[in-house]
C-alpha positions as CSV (number, residue, x, y, z in Angstrom):
1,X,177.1,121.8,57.5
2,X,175.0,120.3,60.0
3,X,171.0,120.8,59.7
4,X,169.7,121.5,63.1
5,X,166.8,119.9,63.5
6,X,163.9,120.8,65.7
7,X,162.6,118.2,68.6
8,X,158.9,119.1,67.4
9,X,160.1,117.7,64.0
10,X,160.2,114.1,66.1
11,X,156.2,114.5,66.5
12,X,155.1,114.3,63.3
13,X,152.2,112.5,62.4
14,X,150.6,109.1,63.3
15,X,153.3,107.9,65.1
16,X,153.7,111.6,66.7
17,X,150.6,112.0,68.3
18,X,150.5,108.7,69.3
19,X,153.9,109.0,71.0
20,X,152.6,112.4,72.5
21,X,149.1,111.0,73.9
22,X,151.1,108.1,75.4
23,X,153.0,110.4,77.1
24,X,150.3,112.4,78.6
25,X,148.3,109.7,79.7
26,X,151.2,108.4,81.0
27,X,151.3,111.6,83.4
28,X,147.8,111.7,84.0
29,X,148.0,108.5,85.2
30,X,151.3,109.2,87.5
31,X,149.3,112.1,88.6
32,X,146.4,110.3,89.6
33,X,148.0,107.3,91.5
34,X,150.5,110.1,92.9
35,X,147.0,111.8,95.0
36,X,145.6,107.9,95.3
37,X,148.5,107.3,97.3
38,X,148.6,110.7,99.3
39,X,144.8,109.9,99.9
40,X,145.5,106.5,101.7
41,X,148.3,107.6,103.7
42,X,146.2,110.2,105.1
43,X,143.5,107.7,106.0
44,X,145.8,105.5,108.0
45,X,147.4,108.8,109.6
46,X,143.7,109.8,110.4
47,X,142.5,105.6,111.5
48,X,145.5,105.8,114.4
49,X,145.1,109.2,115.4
50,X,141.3,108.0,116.0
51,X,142.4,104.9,117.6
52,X,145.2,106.5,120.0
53,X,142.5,109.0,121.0
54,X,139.6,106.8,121.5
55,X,142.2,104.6,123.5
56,X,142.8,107.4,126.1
57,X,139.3,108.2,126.3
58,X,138.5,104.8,127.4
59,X,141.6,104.4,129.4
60,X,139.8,107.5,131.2
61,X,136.6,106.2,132.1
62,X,138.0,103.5,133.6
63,X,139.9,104.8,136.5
């Protein structure tokens, strides 16, 4: 007969933890550079919205 053999049985000491804090770091890390990236898209979106706007407002005092 087989033995069924747990997945936890795959973390087990040193080499365990170190495989588990690599991989929670590891999605920290996607976590962070995941908002680092929403973050800068949202600054360009906000720099042309600023720079259409102030565009028509001076296209304005000019006439």
């Amino acid at each position: 007969m087989s033995e069924i053999v747990s997945i936890s049985s795959h973390f087990t000491g040193i080499p365990g933890a170190l495989v588990m804090s690599f991989i929670s770091l590891s999605i920290v890390f996607l976590v962070i550079i995941g908002l680092m990236l929403i973050m800068a898209v949202t600054h360009k979106l906000v720099n042309i919205s600023m720079t259409a706007t102030s565009s028509k407002n001076f296209n304005k005092g000019n006439k």
